[in-house]
C-alpha positions in Angstrom: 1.4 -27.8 15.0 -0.3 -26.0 12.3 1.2 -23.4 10.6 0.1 -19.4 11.4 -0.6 -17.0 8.7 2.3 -14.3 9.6 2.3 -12.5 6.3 0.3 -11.7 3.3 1.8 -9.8 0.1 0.1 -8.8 -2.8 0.4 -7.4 -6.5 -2.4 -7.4 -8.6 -4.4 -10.5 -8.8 -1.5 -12.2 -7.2 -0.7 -13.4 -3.5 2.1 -14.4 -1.9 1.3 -15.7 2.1 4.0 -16.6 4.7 2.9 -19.3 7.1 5.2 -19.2 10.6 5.6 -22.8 12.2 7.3 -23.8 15.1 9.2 -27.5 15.6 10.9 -27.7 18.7 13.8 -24.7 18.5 13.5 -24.3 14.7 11.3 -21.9 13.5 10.4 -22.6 9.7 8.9 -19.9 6.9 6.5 -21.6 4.2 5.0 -19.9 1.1 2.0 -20.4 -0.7 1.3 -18.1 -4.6 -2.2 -18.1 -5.3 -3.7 -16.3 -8.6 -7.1 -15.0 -8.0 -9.9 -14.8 -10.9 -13.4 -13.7 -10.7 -16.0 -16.2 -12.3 -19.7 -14.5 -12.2 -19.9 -12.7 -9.0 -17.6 -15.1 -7.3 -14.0 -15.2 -6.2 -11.7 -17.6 -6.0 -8.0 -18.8 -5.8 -5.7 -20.8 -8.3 -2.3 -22.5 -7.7 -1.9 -22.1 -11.6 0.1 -19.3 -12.9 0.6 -18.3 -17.0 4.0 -17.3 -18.8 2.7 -13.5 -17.6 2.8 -13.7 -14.3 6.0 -15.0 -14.0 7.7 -11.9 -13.3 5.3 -10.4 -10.9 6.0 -13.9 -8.9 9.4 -13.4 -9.3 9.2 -10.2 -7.2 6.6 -10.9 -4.9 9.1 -14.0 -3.6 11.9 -11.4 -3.5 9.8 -9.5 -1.0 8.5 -12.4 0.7 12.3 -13.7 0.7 13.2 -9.9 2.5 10.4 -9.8 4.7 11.2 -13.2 6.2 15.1 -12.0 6.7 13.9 -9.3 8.2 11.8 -11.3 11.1 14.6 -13.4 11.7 16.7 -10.9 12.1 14.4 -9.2 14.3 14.1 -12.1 16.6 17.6 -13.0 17.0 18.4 -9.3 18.0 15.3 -9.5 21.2 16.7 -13.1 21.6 19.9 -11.6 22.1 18.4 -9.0 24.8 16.2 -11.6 26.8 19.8 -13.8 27.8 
């Protein structure tokens, strides 16, 4: 199954995204970082990060890392009405 974008965070020019995928009963989070640059008039998207933006990474996958308790959370507590 492919995975659904459930989640986008973002500081600066950086960008965390949370993709939700299903297997069976498990239910795994997956996380992509992307940097984006401008080059002309065009936008794009790099996987490579500098020394710099190490700390902005650093709390964008603390959020992420939050976020995704959160849901879980979330869903065990309307699992737990539905039974």
């Amino acid at each position: 199954m492919r995975s659904k974008l459930v989640h986008e965070l973002r500081h600066g020019l950086l960008v965390v995204r949370v993709r939700k995928t299903k297997s069976g009963d498990a239910t795994r989070h997956k996380l992509s970082i992307h940097r984006l640059y401008r080059n002309g008039d065009l936008w794009h998207e790099s996987s490579r990060l500098g020394r710099d933006d190490i700390p902005s990474v650093r709390f964008l996958l603390d959020e992420a890392h939050t976020w995704i308790l959160s849901q879980e959370a979330s869903e065990e507590s309307c699992e737990g009405i539905r039974e």
